[in-house]
Structure formats: structure tokens, C-alpha cells
TIKOL-63721 format. One record per residue (C-alpha): residue in three letters; x, y, z. Coordinates in steps of 0.1 Angstrom, whole numbers. Example, Ala and Ser with C-alpha at 12.3 -4.5 7.8 and 13.67 -1.06 7.14 Angstrom:
! TIKOL-63721
REC, type, u, v, w
REC, ALA, 123, -45, 78
REC, SER, 137, -11, 71
This chain:
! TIKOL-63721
REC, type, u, v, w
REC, UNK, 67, 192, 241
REC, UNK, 98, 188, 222
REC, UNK, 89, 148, 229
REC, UNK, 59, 148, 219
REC, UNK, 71, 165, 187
REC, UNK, 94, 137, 183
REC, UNK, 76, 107, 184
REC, UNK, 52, 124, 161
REC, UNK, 81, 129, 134
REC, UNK, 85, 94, 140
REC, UNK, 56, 80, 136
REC, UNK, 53, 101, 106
REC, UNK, 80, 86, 91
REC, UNK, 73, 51, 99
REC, UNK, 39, 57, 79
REC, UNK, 56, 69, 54
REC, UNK, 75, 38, 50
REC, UNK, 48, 17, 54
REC, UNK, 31, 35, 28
REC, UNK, 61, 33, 2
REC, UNK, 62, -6, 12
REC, UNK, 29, -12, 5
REC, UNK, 31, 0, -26
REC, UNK, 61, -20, -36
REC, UNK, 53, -52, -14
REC, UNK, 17, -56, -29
REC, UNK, 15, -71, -62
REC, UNK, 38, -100, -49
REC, UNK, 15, -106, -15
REC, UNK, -8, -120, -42
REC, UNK, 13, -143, -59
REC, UNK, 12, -182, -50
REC, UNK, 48, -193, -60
REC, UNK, 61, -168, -29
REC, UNK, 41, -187, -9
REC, UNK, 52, -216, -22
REC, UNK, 93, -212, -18
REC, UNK, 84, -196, 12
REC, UNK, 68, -225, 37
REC, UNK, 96, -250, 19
REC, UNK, 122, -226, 31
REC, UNK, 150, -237, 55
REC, UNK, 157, -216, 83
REC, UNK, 195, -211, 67
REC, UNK, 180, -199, 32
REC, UNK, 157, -177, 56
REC, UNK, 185, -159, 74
REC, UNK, 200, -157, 37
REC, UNK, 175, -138, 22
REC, UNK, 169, -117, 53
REC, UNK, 210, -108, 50
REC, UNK, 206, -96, 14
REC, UNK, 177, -79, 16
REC, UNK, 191, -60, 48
REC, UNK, 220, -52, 27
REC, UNK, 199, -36, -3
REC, UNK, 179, -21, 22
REC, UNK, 211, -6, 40
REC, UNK, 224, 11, 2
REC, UNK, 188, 24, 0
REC, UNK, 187, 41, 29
REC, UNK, 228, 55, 24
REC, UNK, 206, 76, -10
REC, UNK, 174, 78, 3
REC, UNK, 153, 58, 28
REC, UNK, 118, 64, 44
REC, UNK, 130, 94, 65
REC, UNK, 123, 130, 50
REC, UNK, 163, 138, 58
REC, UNK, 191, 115, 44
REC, UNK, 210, 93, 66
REC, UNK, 249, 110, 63
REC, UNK, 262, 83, 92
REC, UNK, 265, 42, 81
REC, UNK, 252, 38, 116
REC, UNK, 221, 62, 111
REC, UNK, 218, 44, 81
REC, UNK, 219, 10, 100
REC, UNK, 193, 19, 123
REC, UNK, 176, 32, 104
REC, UNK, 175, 0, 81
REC, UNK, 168, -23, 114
REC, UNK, 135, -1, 114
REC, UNK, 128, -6, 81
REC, UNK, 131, -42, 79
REC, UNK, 108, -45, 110
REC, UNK, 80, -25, 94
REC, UNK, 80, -47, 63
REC, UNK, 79, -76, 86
REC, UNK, 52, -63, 102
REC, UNK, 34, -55, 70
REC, UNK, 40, -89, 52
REC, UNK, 29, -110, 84
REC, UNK, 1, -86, 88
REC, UNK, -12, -84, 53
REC, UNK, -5, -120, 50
REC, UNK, -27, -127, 81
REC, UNK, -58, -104, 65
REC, UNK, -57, -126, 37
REC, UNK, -58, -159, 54
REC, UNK, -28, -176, 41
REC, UNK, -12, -176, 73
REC, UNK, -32, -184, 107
REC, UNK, -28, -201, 147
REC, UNK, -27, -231, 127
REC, UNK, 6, -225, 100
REC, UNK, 34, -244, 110
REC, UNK, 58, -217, 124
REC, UNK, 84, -225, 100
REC, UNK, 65, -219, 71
REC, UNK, 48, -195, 82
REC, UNK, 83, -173, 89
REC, UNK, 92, -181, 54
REC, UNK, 60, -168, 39
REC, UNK, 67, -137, 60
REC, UNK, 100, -132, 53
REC, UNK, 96, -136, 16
REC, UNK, 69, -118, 13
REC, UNK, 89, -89, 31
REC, UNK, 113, -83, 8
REC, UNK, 99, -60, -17
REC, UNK, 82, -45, 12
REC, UNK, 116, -36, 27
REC, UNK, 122, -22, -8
REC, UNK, 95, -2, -7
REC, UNK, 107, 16, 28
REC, UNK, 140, 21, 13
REC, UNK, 130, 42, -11
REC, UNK, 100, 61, 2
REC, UNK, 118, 90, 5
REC, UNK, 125, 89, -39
REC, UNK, 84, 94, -40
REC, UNK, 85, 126, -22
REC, UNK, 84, 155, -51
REC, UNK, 86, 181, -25
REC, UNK, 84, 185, 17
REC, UNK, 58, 189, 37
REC, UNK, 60, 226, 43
REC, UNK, 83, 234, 7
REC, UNK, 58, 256, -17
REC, UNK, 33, 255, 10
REC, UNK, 32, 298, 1
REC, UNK, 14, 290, -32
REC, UNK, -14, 270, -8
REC, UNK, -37, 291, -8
REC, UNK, -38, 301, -44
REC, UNK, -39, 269, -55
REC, UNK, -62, 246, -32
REC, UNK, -90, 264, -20
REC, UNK, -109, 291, -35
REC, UNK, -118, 277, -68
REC, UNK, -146, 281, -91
REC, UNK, -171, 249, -98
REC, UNK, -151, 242, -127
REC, UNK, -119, 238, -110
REC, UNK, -137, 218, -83
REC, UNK, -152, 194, -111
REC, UNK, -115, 195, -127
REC, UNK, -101, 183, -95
REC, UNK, -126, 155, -94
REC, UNK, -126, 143, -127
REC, UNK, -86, 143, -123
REC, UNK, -89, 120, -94
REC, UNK, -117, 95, -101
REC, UNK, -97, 89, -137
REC, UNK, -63, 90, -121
REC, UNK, -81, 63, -94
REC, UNK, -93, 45, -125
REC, UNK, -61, 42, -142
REC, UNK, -42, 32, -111
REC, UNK, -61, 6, -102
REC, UNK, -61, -12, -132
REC, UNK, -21, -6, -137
REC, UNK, -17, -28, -106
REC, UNK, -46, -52, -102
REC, UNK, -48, -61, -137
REC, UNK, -22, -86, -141
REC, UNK, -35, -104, -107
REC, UNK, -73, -102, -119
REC, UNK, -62, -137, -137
REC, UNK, -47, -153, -117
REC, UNK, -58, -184, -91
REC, UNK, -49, -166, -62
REC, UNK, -81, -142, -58
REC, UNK, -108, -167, -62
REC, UNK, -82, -190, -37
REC, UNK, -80, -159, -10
REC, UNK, -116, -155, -17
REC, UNK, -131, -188, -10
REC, UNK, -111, -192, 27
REC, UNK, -124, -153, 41
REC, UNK, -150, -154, 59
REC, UNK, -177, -123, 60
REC, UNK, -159, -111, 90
REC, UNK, -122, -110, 72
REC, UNK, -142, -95, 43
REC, UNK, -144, -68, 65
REC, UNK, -110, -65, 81
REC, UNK, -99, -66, 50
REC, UNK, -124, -36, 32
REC, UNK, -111, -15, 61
REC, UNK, -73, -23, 61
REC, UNK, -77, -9, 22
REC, UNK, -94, 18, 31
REC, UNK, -66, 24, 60
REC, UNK, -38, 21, 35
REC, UNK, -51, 39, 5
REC, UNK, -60, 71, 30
REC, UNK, -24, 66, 48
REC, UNK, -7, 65, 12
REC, UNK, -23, 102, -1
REC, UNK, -26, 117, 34
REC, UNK, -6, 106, 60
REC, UNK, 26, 94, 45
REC, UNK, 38, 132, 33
REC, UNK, 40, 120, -6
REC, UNK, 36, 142, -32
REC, UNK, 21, 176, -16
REC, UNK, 2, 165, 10
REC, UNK, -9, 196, 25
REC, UNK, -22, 208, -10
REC, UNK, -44, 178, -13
REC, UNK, -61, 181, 20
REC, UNK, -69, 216, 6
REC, UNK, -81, 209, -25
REC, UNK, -121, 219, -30
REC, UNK, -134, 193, -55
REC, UNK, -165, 173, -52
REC, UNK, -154, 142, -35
REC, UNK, -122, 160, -25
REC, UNK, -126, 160, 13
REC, UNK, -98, 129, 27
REC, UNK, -125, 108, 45
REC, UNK, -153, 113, 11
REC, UNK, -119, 111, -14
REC, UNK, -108, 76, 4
REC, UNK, -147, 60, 2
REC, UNK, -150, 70, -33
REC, UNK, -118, 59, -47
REC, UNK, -122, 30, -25
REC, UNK, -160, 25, -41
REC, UNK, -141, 28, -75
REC, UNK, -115, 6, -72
REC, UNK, -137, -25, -62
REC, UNK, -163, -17, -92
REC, UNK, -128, -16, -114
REC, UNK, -119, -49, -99
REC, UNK, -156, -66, -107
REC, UNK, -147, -50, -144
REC, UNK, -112, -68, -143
REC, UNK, -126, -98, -132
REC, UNK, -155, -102, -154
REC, UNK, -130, -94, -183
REC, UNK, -107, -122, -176
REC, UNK, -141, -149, -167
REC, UNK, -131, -153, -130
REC, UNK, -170, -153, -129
REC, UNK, -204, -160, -140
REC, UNK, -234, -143, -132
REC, UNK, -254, -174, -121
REC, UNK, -228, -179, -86
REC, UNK, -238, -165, -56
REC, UNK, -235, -128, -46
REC, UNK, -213, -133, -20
REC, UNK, -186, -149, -40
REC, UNK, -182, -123, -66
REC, UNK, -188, -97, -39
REC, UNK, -156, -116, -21
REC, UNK, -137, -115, -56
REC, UNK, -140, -79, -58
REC, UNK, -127, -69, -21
REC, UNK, -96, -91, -21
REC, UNK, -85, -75, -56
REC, UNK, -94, -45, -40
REC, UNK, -71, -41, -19
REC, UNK, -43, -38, -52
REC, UNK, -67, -17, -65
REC, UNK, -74, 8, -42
REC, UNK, -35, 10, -37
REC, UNK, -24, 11, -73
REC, UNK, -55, 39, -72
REC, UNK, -40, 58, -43
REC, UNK, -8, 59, -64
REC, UNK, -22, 72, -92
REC, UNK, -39, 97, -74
REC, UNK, -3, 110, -63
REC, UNK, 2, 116, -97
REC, UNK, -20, 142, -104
């Protein structure tokens, strides 16, 4: 049992990290110069930046980290690092792999740089998931049951209101300086339907692991809450549904469109800055 309990912890805080890294390691997955610098990379600059960024990563985790206790040892703190740097690699080749700028056919060397670039504010993230926890998982939990459940239709449609603008406002705090750029129209025009699709679900994935799974910013209360759309699998769709529509606004802002191209390519604007959106939206949601 006391196993089982373990590896549950850990896994815990390994999507908490995750979480944290996404929303660090994001806004820089969609950015074409890091791709750039990093498939011209030499595999001496790669073991460089890897150095440094293990090193921030190591002070990070000496104050904070992605674990909900801090590291007292250097070589708790070490490991822990090691772990960290793994799940941003992970993320990075992953995320990277989604949006079809890496595939069977990259060159491994370039490939490794993109990853490893790509990485480092990913590893940042991790390092300081911990800093976005505003209290534990089971800290004020007595005030619960006052507080989540049991509310009139006004506090219900409080609660909604709250979260569809917070979604709102998040979405555009993160997406908008990429709704300009080259690089969602460039994503867009090399995924196919079916990547459309892995990609609409690895932002639905992240977006529920960020406000539900990853311990942030009273957890427990939020699963609790009664508003409209305030159930987590209903609450993920919706802000999900919201950050997409908020991306077609961003885009059609900036021109990235016309009216008179096809369906599918605005449709395949929208979900690629929807994944930023639906993060930046999950984070705003943490907010409130």
C-alpha cells in the first residue's frame, strides 16, 4: 500500500512539473528562430546549454522545485534536477513532434538541438512549479465545504462568469503576441486532419492537467466548485471551446486570414494557437 502511495506522490509531482513547464516552455515552442539555432547547433554548444540550464535548474530546485516539499540535501536537489530536466525533454520532443517540426525524417542532430533548446524554459518551468502553489493540497481544505458546494444560482453564475472571463483574458495574455507571427499559418499548413486531432486533445490534456491534476492553486476547492460549466471534464471543453474562438478573434485581428480560404485552413489556424491559448487560459483560470 505504502507503494502504491508512493508512486502516486510521484507521479503527482511529475504532473505538476509538467504542468509548470508547459506553462513556461510554451510561448517559445512557437517561435521559428529556436528552431533555427537549434538544428545548426553543434553537439559541443548542445552539451553547453544542457550544462547551464541543469545548473539553473539545480538553484531552482535548492528554493523551490516541482516537488510539494523543498529539497534540504544538494543531492535530493540533484536528483531531483536529473528528473526535471528529463520531463522537459520529454515535453519539448513531444510537443515538438505534435506540431510537426520534428518527424522520422529530421536529421538527428538537428532534431536534438531543436529538443534541447526548446527544453530550456521548459526545465524552468519545473523548477519553479512549486512558487505557483498558493497553498497545499489538503491546507484550508476545513473551509471546503463552505466555500465550494452549496451555493445559490448566483454564486454558481458568479463562479462561471469568473472563469469564462479569466479563460478569456488568459488566453489572449499568451497567444496574442504569437497570433502574428509566421509560425501558426507554417505549423498549420504541414498537420494533417489526423495531427489536428492529436493536437486538440494534447490541449485539452494539458489545460485539465494544469487546473486539476498538478495541485496549483486549491485544487480540491475547484473540483468542488458548483458553477455552470464548473464540473473538470464540462470546465476543460468549454475553456478549451473558448480559447480556440479567442484564437479565430486574434487571428482575424492581425489578417492571418480571409474569409474566402477554405474552412479547413482557418479551422487549422485556430487549433494550433490553441494550444497557447487554452494554456495561457488554464492559467488564468488559477487566478481566480
Amino acid at each position: 500500500m505504502a507503494l502504491s502511495e508512493g508512486w502516486s506522490k510521484e507521479l503527482d509531482e511529475a504532473v505538476r512539473g509538467l504542468s509548470a513547464g508547459m506553462l513556461f516552455g510554451i510561448p517559445l515552442l512557437y517561435t521559428m528562430e529556436v528552431w533555427w539555432i537549434g538544428s545548426i547547433t553543434n553537439p559541443a554548444r548542445m552539451l553547453v546549454v544542457l550544462a547551464v540550464t541543469f545548473f539553473v535548474v539545480l538553484l531552482l530546485n535548492r528554493t523551490g522545485g516541482f516537488r510539494s516539499t523543498k529539497d534540504v540535501r544538494l543531492s535530493d536537489a540533484a536528483r531531483d534536477s536529473v528528473e526535471a530536466m528529463a520531463i522537459a525533454l520529454l515535453s519539448a520532443f513531444g510537443l515538438l513532434l505534435i506540431l510537426r517540426e520534428i518527424d522520422a525524417a529530421t536529421p538527428m542532430r538537428e532534431g536534438l538541438g531543436k529538443v534541447i533548446y526548446e527544453a530550456t524554459p521548459f526545465a524552468f518551468g519545473v523548477g519553479l512549479a512549486r512558487h505557483f502553489l498558493q497553498r497545499g493540497r489538503t491546507e484550508g481544505d476545513g473551509d471546503d465545504d463552505s466555500e465550494g458546494g452549496g451555493g445559490g444560482g448566483d454564486d454558481r453564475g458568479n463562479a462561471t462568469v469568473a472563469d469564462v472571463g479569466a479563460t478569456l483574458l488568459g488566453a489572449v495574455f499568451v497567444a496574442f503576441n504569437i497570433a502574428p507571427t509566421d509560425e501558426v499559418p507554417t505549423i498549420a499548413a504541414a498537420a494533417s486532419p489526423m495531427w489536428l486531432i492529436v493536437l486538440i486533445a494534447a490541449s485539452l490534456a494539458i489545460s485539465y492537467c494544469i487546473v486539476f491534476e498538478a495541485g496549483f492553486s486549491d485544487q480540491q476547492k475547484r473540483r468542488k466548485q458548483t458553477g455552470i460549466i464548473q464540473d473538470p471534464l464540462t470546465e476543460t471543453l468549454s475553456c478549451y471551446l473558448l480559447a480556440v474562438i479567442a484564437s479565430g478573434a486574434m487571428l482575424a485581428f492581425f489578417r492571418r486570414f480571409t474569409l474566402d480560404q477554405p474552412p479547413i485552413d482557418i479551422a487549422a489556424q485556430m487549433i494550433v494557437l490553441g494550444l497557447p491559448a487554452a494554456v495561457g487560459g488554464a492559467a488564468g483560470r488559477l487566478a481566480v
